[in-house]
C-alpha positions as CSV (number, residue, x, y, z in Angstrom):
1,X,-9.4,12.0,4.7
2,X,-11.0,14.9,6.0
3,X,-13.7,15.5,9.0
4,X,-16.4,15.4,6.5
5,X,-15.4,12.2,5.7
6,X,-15.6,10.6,9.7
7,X,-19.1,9.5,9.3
8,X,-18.8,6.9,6.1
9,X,-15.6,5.6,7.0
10,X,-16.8,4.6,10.6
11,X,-19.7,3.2,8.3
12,X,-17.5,1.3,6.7
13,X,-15.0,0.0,9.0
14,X,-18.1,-0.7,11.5
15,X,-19.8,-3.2,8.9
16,X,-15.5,-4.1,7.6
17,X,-15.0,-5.3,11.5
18,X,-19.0,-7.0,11.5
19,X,-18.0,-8.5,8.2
20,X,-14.7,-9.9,8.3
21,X,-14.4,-11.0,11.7
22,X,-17.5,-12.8,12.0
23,X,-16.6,-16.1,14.0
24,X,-13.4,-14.8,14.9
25,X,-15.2,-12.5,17.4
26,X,-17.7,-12.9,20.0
27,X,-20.8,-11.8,18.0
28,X,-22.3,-9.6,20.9
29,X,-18.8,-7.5,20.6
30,X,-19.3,-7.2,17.1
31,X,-23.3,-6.8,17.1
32,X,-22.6,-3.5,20.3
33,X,-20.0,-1.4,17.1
34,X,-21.1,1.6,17.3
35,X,-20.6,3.9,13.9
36,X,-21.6,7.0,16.4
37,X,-18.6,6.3,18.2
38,X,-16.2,5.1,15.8
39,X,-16.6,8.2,13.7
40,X,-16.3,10.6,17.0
41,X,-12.7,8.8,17.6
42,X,-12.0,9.1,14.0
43,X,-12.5,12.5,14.1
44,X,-10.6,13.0,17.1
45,X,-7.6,11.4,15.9
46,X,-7.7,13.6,12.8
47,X,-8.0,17.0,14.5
48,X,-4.6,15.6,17.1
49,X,-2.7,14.3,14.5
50,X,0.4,15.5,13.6
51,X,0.6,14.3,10.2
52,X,2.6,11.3,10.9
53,X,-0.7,8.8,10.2
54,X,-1.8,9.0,7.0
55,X,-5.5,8.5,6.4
56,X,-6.4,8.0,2.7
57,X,-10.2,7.5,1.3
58,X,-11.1,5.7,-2.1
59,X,-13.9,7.8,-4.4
60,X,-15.5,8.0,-7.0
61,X,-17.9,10.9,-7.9
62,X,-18.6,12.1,-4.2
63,X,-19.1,8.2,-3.0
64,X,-16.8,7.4,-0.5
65,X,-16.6,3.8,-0.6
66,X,-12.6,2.7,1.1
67,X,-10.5,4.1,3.6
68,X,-6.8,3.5,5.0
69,X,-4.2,4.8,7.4
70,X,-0.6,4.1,7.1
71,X,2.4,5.4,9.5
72,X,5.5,4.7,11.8
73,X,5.6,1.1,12.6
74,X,5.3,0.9,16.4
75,X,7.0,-1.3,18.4
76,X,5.1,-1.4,21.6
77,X,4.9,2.6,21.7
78,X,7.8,3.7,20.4
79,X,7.9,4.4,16.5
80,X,10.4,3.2,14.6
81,X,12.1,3.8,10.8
82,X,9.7,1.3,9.4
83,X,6.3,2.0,8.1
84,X,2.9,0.1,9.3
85,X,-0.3,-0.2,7.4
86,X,-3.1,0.3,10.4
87,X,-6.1,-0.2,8.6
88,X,-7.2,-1.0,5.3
89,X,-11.5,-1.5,4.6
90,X,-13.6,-1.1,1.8
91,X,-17.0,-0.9,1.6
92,X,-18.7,-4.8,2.1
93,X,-20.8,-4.1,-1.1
94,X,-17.1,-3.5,-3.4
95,X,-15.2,-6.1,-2.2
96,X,-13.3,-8.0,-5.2
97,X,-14.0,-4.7,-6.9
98,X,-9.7,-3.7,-6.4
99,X,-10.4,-0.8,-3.8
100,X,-8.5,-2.5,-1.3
101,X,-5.8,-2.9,-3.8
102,X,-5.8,0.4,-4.8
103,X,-5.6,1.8,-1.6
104,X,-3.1,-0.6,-0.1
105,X,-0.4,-0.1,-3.7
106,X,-1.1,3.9,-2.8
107,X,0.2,3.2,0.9
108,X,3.3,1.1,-0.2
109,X,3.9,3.8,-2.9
110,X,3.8,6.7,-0.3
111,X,6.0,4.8,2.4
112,X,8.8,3.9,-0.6
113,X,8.7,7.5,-1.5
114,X,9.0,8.3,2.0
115,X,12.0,6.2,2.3
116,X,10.6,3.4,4.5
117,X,12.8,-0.1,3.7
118,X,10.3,-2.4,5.2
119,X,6.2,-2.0,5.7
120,X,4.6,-4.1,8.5
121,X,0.7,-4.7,9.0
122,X,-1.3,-7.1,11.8
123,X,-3.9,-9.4,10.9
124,X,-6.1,-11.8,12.6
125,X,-4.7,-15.4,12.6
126,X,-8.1,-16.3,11.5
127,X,-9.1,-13.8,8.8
128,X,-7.9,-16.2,5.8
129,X,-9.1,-13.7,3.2
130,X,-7.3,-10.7,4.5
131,X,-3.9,-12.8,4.8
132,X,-4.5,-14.3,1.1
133,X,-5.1,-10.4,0.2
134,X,-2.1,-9.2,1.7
135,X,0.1,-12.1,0.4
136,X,-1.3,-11.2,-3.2
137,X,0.6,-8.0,-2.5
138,X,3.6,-9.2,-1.7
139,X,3.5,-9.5,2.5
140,X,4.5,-12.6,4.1
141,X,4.3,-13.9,7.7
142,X,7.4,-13.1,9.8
143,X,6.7,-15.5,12.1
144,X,5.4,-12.4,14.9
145,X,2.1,-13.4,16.9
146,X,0.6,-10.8,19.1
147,X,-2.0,-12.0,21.9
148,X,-5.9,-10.5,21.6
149,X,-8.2,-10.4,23.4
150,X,-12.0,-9.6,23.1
151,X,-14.4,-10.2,25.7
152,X,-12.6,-13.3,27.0
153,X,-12.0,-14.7,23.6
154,X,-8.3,-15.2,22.2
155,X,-8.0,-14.1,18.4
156,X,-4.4,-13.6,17.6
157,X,-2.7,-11.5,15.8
158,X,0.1,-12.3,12.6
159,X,2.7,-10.2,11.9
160,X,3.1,-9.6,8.0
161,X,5.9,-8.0,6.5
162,X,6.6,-6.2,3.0
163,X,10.1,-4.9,1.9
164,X,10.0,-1.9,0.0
């Protein structure tokens, strides 16, 4: 991912997030996204990163139409040996179209190559498709549930958990 590319992945993760998590959210949270901001913090993040996060983007022809970010698992805020996959979205006119799949085999190839044994991920409780997508690939619950929170309304979190 470069700088450039800040604008259409806030695009997409924007509509991802208004998408996916519809009924999982409050809707006035989700309606207030702002692709402005989102691509500001994305382009933030890419000019203070150290290279540890990596940010990949799915294209074809000059359309950018995916986008991930894998790195150090984080427990609490210390990062540890294992690898986490942060984010994973795909543009809400592809999906079903293997992007996501794409994307997510290059992030498990990278962190094996890396020498990572075990990749983690968080997902909402809620978000049935994303947990059937992730258990396609080979991640299973661990059992892990992290509080959330968003504007007064509880939408936990699942811990998933690939070895490598």
């Amino acid at each position: 991912m470069t700088l450039a590319d800040c604008d259409r992945v806030a695009e997409i993760r924007v509509r991802g997030w208004q998408s996916a998590y519809r009924g999982l959210m409050p809707q006035p949270y989700l309606d207030a996204l702002s692709m402005r901001e989102d691509a500001e913090r994305r382009r933030e993040r890419l000019r203070r990163s150290d290279g540890s996060v990596v940010n990949l983007v799915a294209e074809q022809d000059g359309d950018l139409f995916g986008w991930s970010a894998h790195g150090p698992y984080r427990e609490a805020e210390v990062r540890t040996a294992d690898a986490e996959l942060y984010a994973i979205y795909v543009d809400t006119g592809r999906y079903g179209a293997g992007i996501g799949h794409a994307l997510l085999q290059e992030s498990v190839r990278r962190c094996t190559a890396a020498g990572h044994d075990r990749m983690y991920l968080w997902v909402l409780k809620g978000n049935v498709r994303a947990r059937a997508f992730y258990e396609r690939a080979g991640f299973r619950p661990d059992g892990a549930e992290e509080p959330f929170e968003v504007d007064g309304v509880a939408v936990p979190e699942v811990r998933y958990l690939r070895a490598l």
